[in-house]
MOPAC internal coordinates of N, CA, C and O (Angstrom, degrees):
PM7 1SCF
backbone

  N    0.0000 0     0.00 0     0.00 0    0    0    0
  C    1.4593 1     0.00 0     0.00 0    1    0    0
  C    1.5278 1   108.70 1     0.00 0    2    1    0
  O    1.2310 1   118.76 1   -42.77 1    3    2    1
  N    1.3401 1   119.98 1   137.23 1    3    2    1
  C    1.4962 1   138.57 1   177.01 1    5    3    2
  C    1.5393 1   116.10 1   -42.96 1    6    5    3
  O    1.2310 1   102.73 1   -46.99 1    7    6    5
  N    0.8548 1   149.27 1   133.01 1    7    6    5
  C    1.8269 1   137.30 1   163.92 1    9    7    6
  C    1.9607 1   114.66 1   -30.01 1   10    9    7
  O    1.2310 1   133.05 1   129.57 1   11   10    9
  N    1.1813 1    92.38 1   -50.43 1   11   10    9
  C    1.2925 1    98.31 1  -150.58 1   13   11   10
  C    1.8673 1    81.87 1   -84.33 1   14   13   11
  O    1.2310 1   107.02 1   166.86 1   15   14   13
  N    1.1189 1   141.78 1   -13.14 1   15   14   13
  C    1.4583 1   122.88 1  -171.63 1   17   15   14
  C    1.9100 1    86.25 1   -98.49 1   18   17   15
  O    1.2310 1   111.63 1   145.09 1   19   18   17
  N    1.2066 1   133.38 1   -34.91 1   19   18   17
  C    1.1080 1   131.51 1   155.12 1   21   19   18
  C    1.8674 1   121.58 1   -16.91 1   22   21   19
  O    1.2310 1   137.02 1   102.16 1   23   22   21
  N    1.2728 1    84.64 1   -77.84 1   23   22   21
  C    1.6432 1   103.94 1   164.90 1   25   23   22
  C    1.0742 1   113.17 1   -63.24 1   26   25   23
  O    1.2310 1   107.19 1   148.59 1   27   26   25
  N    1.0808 1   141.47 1   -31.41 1   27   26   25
  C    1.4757 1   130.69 1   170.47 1   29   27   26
  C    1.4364 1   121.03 1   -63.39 1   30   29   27
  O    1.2310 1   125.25 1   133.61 1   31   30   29
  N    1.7410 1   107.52 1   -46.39 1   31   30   29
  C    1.4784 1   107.99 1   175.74 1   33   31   30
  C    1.6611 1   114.20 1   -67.33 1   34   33   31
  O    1.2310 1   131.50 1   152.39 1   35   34   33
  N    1.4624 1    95.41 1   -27.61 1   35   34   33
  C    1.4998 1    91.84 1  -178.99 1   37   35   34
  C    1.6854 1   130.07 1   -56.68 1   38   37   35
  O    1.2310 1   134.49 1   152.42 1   39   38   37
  N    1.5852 1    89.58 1   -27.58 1   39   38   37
  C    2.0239 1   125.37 1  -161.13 1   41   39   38
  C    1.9506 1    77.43 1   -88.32 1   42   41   39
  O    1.2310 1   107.42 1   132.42 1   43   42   41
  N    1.0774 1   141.06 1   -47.58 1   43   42   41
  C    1.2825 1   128.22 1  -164.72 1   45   43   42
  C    1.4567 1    89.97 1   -80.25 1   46   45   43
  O    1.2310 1   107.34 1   107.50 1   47   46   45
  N    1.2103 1   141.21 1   -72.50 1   47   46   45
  C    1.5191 1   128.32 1  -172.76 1   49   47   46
  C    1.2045 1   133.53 1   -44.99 1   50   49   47
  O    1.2310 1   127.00 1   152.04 1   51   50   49
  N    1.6378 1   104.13 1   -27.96 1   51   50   49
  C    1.7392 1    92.33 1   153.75 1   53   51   50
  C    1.3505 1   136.29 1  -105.39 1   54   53   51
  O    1.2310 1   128.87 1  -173.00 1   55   54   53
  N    1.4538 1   100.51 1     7.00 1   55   54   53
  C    1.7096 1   124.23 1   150.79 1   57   55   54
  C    1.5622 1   100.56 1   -63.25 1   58   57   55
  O    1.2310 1   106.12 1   124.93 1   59   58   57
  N    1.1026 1   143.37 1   -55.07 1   59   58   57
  C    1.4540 1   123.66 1  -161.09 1   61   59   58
  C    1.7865 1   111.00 1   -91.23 1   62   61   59
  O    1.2310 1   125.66 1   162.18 1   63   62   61
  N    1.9515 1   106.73 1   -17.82 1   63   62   61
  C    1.3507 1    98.54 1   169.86 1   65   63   62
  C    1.4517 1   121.56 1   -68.89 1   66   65   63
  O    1.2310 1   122.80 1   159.45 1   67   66   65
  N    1.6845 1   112.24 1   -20.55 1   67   66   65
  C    1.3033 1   132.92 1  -170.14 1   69   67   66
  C    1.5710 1   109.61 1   -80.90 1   70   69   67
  O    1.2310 1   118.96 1   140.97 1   71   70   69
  N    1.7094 1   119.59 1   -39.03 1   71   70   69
  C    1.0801 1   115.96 1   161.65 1   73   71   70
  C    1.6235 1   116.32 1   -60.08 1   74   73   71
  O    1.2310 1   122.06 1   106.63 1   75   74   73
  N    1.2236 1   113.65 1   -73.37 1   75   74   73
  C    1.5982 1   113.08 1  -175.81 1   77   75   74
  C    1.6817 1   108.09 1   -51.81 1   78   77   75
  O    1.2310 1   102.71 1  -150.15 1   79   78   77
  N    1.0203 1   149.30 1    29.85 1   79   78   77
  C    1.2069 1   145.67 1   126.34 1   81   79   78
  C    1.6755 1   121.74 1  -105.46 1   82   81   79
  O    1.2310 1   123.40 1  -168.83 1   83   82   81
  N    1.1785 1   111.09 1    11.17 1   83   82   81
  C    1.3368 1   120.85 1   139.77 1   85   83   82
  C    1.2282 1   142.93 1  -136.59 1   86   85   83
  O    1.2310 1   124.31 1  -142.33 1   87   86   85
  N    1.2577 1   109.33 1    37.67 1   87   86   85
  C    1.5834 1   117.67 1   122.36 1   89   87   86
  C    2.1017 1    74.97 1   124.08 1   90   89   87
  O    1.2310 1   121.29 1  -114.65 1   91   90   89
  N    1.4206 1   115.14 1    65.35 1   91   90   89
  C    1.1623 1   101.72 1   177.73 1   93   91   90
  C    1.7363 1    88.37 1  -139.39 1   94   93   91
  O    1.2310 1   132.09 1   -24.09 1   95   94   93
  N    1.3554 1    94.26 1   155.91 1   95   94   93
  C    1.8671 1   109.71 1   167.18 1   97   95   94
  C    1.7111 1    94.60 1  -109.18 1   98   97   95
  O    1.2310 1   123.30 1   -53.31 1   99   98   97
  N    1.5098 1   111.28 1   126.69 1   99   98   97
  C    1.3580 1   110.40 1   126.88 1  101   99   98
  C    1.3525 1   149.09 1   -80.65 1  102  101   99
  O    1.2310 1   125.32 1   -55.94 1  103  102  101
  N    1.0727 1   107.38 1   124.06 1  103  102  101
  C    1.4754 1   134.74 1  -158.10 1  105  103  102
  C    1.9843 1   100.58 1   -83.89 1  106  105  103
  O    1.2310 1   120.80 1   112.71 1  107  106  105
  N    1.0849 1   116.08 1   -67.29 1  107  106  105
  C    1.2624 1   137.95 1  -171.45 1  109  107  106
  C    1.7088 1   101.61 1  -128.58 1  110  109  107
  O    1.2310 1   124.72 1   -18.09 1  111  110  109
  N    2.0676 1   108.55 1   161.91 1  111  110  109
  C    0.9190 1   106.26 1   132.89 1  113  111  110
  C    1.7465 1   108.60 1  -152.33 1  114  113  111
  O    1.2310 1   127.19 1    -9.22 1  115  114  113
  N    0.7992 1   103.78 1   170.78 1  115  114  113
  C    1.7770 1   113.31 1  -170.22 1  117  115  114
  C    1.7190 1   101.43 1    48.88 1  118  117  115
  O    1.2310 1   112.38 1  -115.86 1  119  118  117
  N    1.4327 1   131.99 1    64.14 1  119  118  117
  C    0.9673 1   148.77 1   147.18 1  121  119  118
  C    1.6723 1   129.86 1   -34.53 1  122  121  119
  O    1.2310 1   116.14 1  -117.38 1  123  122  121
  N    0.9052 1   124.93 1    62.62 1  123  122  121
  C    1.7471 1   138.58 1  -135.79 1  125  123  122
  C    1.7424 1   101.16 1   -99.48 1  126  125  123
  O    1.2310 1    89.66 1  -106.66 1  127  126  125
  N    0.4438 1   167.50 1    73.34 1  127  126  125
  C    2.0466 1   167.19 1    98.41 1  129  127  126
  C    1.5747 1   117.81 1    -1.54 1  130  129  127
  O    1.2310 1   126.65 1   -14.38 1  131  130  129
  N    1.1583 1   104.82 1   165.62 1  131  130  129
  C    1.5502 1   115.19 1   150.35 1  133  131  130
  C    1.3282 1   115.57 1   -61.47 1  134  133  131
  O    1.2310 1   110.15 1   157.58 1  135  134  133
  N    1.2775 1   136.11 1   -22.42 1  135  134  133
  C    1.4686 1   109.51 1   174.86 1  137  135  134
  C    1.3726 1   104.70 1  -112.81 1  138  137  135
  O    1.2310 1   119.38 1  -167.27 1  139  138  137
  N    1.1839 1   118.79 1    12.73 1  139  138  137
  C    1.6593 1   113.00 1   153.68 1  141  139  138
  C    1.6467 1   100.99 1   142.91 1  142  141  139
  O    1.2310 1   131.79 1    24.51 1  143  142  141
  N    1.3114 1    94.85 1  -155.49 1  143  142  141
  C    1.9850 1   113.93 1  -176.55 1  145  143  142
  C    1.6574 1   106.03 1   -83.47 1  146  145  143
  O    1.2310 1   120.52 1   -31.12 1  147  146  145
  N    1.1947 1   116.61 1   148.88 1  147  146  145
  C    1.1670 1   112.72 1   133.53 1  149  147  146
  C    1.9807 1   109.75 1  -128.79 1  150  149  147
  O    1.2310 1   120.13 1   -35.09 1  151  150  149
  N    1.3806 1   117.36 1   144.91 1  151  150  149
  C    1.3854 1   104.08 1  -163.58 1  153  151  150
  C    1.6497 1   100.08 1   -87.35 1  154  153  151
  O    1.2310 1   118.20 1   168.43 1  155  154  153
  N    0.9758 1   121.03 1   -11.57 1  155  154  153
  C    1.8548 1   108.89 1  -175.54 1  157  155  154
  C    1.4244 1    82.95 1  -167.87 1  158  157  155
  O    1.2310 1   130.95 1   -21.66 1  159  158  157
  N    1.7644 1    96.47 1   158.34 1  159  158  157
  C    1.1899 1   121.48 1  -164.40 1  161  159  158
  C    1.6942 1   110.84 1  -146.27 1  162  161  159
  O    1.2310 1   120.63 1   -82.88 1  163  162  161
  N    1.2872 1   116.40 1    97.12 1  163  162  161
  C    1.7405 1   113.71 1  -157.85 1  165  163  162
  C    1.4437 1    99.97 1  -117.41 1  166  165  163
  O    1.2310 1   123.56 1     2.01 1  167  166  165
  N    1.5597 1   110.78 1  -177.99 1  167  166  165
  C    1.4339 1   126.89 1   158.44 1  169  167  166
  C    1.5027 1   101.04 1  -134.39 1  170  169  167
  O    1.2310 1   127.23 1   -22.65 1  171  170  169
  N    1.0961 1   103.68 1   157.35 1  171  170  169
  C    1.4602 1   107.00 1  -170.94 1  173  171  170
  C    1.3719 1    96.55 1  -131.85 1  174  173  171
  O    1.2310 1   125.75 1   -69.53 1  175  174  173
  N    1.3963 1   106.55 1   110.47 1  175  174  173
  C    1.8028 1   113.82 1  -152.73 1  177  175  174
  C    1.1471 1    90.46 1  -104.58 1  178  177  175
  O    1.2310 1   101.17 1  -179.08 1  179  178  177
  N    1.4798 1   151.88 1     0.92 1  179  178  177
  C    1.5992 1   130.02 1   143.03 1  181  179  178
  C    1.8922 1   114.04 1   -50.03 1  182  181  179
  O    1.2310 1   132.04 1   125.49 1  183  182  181
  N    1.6142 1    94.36 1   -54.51 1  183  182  181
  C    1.3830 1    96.66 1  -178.48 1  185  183  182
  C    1.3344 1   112.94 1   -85.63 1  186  185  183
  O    1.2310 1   118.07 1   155.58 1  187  186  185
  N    1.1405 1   121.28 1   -24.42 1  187  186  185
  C    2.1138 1   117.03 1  -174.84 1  189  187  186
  C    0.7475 1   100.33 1    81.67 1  190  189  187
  O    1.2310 1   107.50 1  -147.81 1  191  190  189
  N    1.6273 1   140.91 1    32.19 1  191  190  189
  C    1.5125 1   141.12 1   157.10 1  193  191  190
  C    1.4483 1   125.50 1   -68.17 1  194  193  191
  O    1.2310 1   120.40 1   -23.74 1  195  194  193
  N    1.0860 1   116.83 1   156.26 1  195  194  193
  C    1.4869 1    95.05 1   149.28 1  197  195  194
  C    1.5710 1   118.92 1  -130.13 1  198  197  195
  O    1.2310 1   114.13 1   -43.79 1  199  198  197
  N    1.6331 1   128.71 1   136.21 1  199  198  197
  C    1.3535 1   134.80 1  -149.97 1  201  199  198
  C    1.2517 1   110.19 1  -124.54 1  202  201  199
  O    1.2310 1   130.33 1   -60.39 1  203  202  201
  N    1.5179 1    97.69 1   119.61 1  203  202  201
  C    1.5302 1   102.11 1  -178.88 1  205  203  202
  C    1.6176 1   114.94 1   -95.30 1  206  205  203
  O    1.2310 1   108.25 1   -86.15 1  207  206  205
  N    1.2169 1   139.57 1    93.85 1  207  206  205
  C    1.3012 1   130.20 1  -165.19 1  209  207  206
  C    1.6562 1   116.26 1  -125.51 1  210  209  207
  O    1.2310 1   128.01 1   -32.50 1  211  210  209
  N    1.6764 1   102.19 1   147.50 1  211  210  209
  C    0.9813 1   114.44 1  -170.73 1  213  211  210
  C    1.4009 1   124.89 1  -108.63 1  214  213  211
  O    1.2310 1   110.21 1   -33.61 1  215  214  213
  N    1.0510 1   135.99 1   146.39 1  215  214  213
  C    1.6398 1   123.43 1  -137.71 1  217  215  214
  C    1.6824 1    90.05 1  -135.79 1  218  217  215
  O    1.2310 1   128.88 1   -54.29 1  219  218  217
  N    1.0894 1   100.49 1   125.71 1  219  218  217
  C    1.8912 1   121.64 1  -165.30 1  221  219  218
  C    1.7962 1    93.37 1  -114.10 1  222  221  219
  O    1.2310 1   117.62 1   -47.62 1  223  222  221
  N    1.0903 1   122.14 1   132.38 1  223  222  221
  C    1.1827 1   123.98 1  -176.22 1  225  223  222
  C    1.4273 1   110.91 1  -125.31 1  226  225  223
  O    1.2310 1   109.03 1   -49.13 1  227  226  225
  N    1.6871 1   138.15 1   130.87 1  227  226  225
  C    1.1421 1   123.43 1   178.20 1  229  227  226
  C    1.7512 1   108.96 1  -157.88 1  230  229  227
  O    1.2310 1   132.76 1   -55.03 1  231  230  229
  N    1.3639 1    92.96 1   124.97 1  231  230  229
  C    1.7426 1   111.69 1   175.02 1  233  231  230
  C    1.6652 1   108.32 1   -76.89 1  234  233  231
  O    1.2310 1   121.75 1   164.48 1  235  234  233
  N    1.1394 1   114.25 1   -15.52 1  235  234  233
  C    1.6868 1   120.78 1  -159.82 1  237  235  234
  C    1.6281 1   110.45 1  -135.96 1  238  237  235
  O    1.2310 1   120.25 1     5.60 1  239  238  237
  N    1.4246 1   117.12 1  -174.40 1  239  238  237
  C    1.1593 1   101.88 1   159.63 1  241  239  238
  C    1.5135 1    93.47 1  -137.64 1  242  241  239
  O    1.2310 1   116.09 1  -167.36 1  243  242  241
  N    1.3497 1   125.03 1    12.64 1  243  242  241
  C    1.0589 1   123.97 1   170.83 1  245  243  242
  C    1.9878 1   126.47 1   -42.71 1  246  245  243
  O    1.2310 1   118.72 1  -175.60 1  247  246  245
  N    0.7481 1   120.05 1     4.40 1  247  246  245
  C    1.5227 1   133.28 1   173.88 1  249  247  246
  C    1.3561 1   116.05 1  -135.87 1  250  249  247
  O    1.2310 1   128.35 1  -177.87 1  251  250  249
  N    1.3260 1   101.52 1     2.13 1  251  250  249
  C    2.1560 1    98.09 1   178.70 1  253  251  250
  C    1.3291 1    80.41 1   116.76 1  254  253  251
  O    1.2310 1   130.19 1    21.34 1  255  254  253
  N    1.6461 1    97.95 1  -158.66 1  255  254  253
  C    1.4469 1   142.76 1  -146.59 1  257  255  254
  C    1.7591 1   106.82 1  -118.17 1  258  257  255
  O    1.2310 1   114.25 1   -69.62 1  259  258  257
  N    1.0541 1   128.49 1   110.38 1  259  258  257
  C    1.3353 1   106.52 1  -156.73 1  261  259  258
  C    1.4614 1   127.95 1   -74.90 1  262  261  259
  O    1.2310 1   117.78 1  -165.94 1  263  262  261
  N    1.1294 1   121.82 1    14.06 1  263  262  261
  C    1.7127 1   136.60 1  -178.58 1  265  263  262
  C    1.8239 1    93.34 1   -74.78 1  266  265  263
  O    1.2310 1   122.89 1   146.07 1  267  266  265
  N    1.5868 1   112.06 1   -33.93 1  267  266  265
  C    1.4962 1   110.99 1  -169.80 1  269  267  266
  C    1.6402 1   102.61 1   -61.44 1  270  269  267
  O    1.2310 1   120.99 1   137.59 1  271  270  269
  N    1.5331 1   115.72 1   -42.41 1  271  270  269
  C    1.6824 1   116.22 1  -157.72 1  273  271  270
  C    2.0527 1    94.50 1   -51.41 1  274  273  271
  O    1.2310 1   113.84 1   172.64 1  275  274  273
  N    1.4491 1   129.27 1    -7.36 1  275  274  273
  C    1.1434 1   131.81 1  -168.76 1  277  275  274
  C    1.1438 1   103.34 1   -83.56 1  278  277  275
  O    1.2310 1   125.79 1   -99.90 1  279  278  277
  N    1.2177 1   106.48 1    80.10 1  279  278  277
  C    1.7004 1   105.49 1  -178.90 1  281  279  278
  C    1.3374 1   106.24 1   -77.71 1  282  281  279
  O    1.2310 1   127.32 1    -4.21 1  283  282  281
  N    1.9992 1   103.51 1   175.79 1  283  282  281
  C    1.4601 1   112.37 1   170.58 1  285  283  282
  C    1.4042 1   108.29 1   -55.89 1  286  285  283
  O    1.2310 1   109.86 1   152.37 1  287  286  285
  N    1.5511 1   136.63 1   -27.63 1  287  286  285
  C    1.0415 1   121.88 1  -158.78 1  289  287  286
  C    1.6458 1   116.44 1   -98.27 1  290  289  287
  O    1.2310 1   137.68 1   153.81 1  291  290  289
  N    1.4097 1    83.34 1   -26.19 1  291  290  289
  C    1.8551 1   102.72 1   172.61 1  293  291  290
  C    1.9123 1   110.27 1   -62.93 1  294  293  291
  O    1.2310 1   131.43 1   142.04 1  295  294  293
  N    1.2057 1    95.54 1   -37.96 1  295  294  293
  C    1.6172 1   116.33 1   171.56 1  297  295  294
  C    1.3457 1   103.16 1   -50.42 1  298  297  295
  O    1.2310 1   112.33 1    89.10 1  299  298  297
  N    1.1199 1   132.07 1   -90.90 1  299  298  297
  C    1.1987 1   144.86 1  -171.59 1  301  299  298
  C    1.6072 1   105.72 1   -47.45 1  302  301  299
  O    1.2310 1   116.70 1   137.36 1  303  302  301
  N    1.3803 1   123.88 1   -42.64 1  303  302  301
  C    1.7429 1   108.96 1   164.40 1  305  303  302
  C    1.4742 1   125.65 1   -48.44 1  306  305  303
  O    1.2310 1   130.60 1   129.22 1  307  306  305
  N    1.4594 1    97.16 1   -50.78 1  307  306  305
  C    1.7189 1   123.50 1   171.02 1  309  307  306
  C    1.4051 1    86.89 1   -36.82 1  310  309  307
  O    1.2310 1   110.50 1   105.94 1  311  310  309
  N    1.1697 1   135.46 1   -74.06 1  311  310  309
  C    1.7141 1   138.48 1  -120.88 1  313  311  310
  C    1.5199 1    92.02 1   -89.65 1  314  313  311
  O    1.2310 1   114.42 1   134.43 1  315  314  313
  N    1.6188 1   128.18 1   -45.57 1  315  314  313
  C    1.3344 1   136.80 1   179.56 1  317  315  314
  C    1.2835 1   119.08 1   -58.51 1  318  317  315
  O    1.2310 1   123.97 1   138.43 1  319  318  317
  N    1.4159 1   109.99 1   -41.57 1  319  318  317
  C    1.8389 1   112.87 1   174.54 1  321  319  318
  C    1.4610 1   107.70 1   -75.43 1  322  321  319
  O    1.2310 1   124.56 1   146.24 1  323  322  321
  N    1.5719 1   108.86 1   -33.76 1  323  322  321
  C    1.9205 1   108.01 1  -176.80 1  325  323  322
  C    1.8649 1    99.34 1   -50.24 1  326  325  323
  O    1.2310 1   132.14 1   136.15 1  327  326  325
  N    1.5759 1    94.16 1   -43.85 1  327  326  325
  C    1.8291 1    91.26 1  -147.63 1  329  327  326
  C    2.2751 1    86.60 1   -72.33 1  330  329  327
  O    1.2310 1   120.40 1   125.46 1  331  330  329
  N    1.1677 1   116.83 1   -54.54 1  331  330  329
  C    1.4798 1   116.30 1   171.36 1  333  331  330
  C    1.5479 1   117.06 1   -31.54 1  334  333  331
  O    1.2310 1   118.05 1   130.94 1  335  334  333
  N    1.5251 1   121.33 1   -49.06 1  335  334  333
  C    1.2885 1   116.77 1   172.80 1  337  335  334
  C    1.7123 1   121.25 1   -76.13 1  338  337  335
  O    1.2310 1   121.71 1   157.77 1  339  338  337
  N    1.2954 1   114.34 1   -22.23 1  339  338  337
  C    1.1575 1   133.28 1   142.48 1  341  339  338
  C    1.7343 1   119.50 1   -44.78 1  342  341  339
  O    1.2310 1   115.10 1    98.83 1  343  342  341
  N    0.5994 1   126.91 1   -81.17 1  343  342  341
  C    1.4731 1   129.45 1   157.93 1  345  343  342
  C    1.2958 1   120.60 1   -29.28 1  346  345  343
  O    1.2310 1   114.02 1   109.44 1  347  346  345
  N    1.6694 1   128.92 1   -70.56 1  347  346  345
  C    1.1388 1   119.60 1  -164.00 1  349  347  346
  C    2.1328 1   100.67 1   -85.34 1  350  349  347
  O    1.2310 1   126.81 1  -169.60 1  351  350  349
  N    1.2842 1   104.50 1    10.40 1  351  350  349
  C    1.5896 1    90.94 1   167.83 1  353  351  350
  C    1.3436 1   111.06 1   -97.83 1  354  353  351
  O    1.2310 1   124.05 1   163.93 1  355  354  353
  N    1.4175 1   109.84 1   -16.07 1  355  354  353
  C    1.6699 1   112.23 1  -163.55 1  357  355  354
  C    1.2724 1   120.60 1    77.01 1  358  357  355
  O    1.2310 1   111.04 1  -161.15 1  359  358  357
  N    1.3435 1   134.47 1    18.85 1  359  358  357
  C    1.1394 1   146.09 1   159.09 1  361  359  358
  C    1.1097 1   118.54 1   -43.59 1  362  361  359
  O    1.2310 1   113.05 1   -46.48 1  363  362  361
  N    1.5580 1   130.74 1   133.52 1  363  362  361
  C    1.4473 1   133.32 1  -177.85 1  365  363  362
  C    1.9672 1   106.38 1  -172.01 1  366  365  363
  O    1.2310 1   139.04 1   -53.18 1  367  366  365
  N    1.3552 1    80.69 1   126.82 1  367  366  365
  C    1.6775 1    84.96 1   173.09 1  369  367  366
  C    1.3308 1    95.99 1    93.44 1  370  369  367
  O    1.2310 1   106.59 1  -129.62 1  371  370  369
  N    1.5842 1   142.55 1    50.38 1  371  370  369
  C    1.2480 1   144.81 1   172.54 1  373  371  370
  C    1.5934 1   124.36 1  -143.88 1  374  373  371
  O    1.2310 1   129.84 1   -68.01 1  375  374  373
  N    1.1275 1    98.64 1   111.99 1  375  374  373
  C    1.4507 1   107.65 1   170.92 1  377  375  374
  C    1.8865 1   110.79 1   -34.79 1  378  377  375
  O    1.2310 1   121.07 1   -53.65 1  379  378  377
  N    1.4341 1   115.55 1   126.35 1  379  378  377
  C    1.6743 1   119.08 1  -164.14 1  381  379  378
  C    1.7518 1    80.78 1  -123.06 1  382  381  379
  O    1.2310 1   123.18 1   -44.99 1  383  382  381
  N    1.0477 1   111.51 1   135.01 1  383  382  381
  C    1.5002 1   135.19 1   153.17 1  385  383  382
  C    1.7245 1   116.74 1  -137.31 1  386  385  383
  O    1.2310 1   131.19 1   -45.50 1  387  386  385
  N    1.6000 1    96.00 1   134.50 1  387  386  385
  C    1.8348 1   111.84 1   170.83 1  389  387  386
  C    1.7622 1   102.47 1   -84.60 1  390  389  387
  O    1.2310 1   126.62 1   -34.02 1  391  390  389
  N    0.9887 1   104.87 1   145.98 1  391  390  389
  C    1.6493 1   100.10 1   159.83 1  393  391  390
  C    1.4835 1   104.31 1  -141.87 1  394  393  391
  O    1.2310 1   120.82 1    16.02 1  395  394  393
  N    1.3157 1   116.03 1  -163.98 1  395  394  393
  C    1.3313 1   128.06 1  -162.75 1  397  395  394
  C    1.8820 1   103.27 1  -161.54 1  398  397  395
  O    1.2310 1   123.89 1   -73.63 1  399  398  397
  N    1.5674 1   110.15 1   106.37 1  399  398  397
  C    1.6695 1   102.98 1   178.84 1  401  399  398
  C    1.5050 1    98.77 1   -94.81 1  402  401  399
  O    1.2310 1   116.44 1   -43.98 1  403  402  401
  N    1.2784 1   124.36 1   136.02 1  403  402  401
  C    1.4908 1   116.08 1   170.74 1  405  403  402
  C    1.3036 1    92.63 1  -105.02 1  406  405  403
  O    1.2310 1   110.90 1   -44.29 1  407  406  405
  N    1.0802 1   134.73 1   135.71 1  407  406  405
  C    2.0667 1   163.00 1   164.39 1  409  407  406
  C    1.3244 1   112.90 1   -98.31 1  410  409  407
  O    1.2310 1   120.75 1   -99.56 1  411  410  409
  N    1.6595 1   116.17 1    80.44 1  411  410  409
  C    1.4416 1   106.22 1   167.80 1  413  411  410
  C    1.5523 1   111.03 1   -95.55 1  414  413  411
  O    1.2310 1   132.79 1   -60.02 1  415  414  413
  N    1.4374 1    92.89 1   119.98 1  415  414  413
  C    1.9479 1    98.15 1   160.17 1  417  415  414
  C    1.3488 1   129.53 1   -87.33 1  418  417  415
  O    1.2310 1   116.57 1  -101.07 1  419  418  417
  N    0.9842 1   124.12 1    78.93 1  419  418  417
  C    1.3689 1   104.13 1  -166.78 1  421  419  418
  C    1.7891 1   112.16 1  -121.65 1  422  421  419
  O    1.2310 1   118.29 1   -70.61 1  423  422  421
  N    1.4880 1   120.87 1   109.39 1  423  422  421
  C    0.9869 1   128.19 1  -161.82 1  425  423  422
  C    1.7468 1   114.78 1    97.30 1  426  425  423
  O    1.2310 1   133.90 1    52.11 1  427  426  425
  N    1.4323 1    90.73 1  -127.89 1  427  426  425
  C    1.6372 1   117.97 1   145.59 1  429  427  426
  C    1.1023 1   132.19 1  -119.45 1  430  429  427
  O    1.2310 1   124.73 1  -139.02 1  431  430  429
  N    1.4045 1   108.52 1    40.98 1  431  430  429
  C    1.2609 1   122.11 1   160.99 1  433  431  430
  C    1.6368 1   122.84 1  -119.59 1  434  433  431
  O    1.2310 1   132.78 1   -35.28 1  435  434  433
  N    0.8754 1    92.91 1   144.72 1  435  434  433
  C    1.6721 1    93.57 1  -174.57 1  437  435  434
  C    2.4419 1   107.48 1  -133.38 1  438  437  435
  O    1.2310 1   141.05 1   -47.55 1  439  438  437
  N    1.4078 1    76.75 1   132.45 1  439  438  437
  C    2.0645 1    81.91 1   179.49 1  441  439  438
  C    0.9759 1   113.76 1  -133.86 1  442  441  439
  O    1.2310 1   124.67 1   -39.02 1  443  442  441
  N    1.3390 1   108.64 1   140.98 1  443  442  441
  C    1.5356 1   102.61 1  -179.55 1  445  443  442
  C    1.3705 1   119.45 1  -116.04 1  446  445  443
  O    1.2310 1   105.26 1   -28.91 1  447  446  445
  N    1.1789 1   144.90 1   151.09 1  447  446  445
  C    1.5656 1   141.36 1  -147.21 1  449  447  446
  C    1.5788 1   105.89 1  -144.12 1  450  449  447
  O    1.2310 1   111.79 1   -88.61 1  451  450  449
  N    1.2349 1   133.09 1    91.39 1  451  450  449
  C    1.4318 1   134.83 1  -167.63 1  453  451  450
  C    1.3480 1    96.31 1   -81.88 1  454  453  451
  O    1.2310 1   108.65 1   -48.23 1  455  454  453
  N    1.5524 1   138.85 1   131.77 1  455  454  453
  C    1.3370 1   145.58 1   151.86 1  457  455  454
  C    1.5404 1   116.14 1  -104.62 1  458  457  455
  O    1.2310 1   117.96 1   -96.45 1  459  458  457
  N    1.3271 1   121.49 1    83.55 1  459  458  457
  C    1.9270 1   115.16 1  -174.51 1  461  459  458
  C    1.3610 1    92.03 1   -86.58 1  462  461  459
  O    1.2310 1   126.54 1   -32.83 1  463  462  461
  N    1.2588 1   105.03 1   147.17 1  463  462  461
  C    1.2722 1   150.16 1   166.11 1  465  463  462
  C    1.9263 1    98.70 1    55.19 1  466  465  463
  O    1.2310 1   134.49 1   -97.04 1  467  466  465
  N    1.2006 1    89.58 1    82.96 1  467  466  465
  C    1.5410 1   100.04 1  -173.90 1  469  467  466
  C    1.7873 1   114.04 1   -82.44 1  470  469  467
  O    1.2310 1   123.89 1   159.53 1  471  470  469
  N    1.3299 1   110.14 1   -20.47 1  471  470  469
  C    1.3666 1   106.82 1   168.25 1  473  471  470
  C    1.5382 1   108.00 1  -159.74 1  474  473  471
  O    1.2310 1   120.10 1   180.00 1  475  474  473

């Protein structure tokens, strides 16, 4: 496996340890379709939501901040697999939120940056 898909799985595993200690169920993760990824798939059982979030991983800051890699076009995949997994669960009558985890590693340090409802 590549470095950077390394770091990526790593940035999703402590995205979902970071959710389930605040008060989240995972539902899914790496959620894969015809219209693309979604990387984790939660409910957020304070609110009764359900959260589709995408997990930005970064050793550097050499490219920005990683909430930016969420492009318009990445957006619109996000939004196509939400409404498809939506669909094929039969879900209805539920609060839908996008979020965005940013995962900085840097060193031996590691942060995590929650963005709800990012678009």
């Amino acid at each position: 496996m590549y470095f950077r898909q390394e770091i990526g799985k790593w940035g999703e595993n402590l995205a979902c340890q970071y959710l389930e200690k605040n008060n989240y169920r995972i539902l899914e993760k790496n959620f894969l379709c015809r219209q693309g990824e979604i990387d984790i798939i939660a409910k957020d059982i304070n609110k009764k939501e359900l959260v589709f979030v995408e997990v930005k991983t970064r050793s550097n800051f050499k490219y920005g901040n990683p909430a930016q890699a969420v492009t318009k076009q990445k957006q619109k995949h996000i939004k196509q697999v939400a409404r498809y997994y939506i669909y094929r669960k039969h879900i209805n009558h539920m609060s839908i939120r996008i979020d965005v985890i940013e995962v900085y590693i840097l060193k031996q340090n590691c942060k995590i940056h929650h963005i709800k409802q990012i678009f």
